[in-house]
C-alpha positions, 0 to 999 in steps of 0.5 A, spaced: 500 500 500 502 506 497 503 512 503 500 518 500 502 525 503 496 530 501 499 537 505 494 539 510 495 547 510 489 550 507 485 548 501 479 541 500 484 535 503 479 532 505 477 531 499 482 529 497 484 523 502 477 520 501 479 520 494 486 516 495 483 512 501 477 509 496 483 507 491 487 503 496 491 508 498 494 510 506 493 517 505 494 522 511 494 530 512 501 533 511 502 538 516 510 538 518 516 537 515 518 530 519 510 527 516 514 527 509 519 521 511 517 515 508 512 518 503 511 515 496 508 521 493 505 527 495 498 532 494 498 539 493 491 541 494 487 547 491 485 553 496 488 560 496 495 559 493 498 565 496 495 563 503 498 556 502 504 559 501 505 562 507 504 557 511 509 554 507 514 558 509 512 559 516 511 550 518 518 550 515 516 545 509 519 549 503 526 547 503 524 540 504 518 541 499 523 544 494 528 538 495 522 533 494 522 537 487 529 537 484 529 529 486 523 528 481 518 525 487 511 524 485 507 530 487 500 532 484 498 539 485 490 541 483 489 548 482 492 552 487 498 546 487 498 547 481 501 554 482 506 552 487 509 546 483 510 551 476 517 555 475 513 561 475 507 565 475 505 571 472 501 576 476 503 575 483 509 575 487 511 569 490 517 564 489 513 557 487 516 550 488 518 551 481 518 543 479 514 544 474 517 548 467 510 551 467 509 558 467 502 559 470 497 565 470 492 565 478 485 566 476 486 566 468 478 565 467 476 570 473 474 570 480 470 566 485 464 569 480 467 566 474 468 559 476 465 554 472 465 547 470 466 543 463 468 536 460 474 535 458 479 529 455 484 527 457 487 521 453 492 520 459 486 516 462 481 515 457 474 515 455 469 517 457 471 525 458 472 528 465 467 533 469 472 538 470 470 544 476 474 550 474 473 555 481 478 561 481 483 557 476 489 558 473 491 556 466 498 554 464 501 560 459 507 557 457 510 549 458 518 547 457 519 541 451 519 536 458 512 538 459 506 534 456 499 537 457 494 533 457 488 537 457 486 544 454 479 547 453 476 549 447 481 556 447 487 553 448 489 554 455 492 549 458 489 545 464 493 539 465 499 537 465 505 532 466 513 531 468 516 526 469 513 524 476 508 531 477 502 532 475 500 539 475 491 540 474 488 547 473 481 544 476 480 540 482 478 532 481 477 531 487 470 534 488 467 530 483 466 522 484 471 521 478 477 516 482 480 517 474 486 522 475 487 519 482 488 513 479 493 517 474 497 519 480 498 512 483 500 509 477 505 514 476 507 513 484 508 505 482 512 507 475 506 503 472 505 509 466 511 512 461 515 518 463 
């Protein structure tokens, strides 16, 4: 059984843990440095990027975070994850994780007013295509040559994206009963998928 980390700071873990344990997963909130010894991977959840940030700093996880990331471990970051995982992002100061060569824009499609919800495909894990809630999103502006997007909506913006063992989603799975991009993540976690 997979140990799955899902930082516990702010934002729906809970949601995500539910969603990890219903795959078999042993997943448990991540609050404090010393929580990521033995992990096989980790969840960034979504919530408020700039909040999350600050406690990153203040619980002393963005030096061990960082580390995680520059060793190529497996981490999923949904939405504001998404902004923490990305080598930049363009409309606000904050220094992100940076293991992902993603440039990303925080709320790309508007404020909390403009949230919305749309299928997307995602060959990645198949048919059929997947509900994806999009809540003060951001988008992906630009990827490196490593990076593959797995997802974009009709205007091009991409939503999903993977490298190496980073799984990075503008949207939030967990708050539909789609377990396939959990899965997705798991199956990276065991080396189960191609790079």
């Amino acid at each position: 059984m997979k140990k799955i980390g899902v930082l516990a700071l702010q934002g729906a873990f809970v949601e995500h843990i539910a969603h990890l344990r219903r795959l078999d997963a042993e997943a448990f909130p991540v609050r404090l440095p010393p929580e990521l010894e033995g992990l096989d991977g980790l969840v960034i959840p979504g919530g408020e990027s700039t909040a999350i940030d600050k406690l990153m700093r203040e619980y002393d996880l963005m030096v061990p975070l960082n580390g995680l990331c520059n060793e190529g471990f497996p981490i999923m970051g949904t939405c504001a994850g998404m902004i923490l995982l990305a080598r930049r992002v363009a409309d606000i100061n904050i220094e992100p994780l940076g293991g992902m060569d993603i440039e990303v824009r925080r709320y790309a499609f508007g404020r909390q007013v403009d949230s919305f919800e749309t299928d997307l495909e995602i060959p990645a894990i198949g048919e059929p295509t997947f509900h994806g809630v999009f809540i003060r999103a951001p988008s992906i502006e630009r990827a490196g040559d490593d990076v593959s997007v797995l997802a974009r909506l009709p205007n091009g913006s991409g939503v999903a994206a993977r490298q190496g063992n980073m799984l990075a989603l503008a949207f939030h799975p967990e708050l539909t009963d789609d377990l396939r991009l959990h899965s997705y993540f798991l199956s990276i976690v065991n080396g189960d998928v191609k790079r």
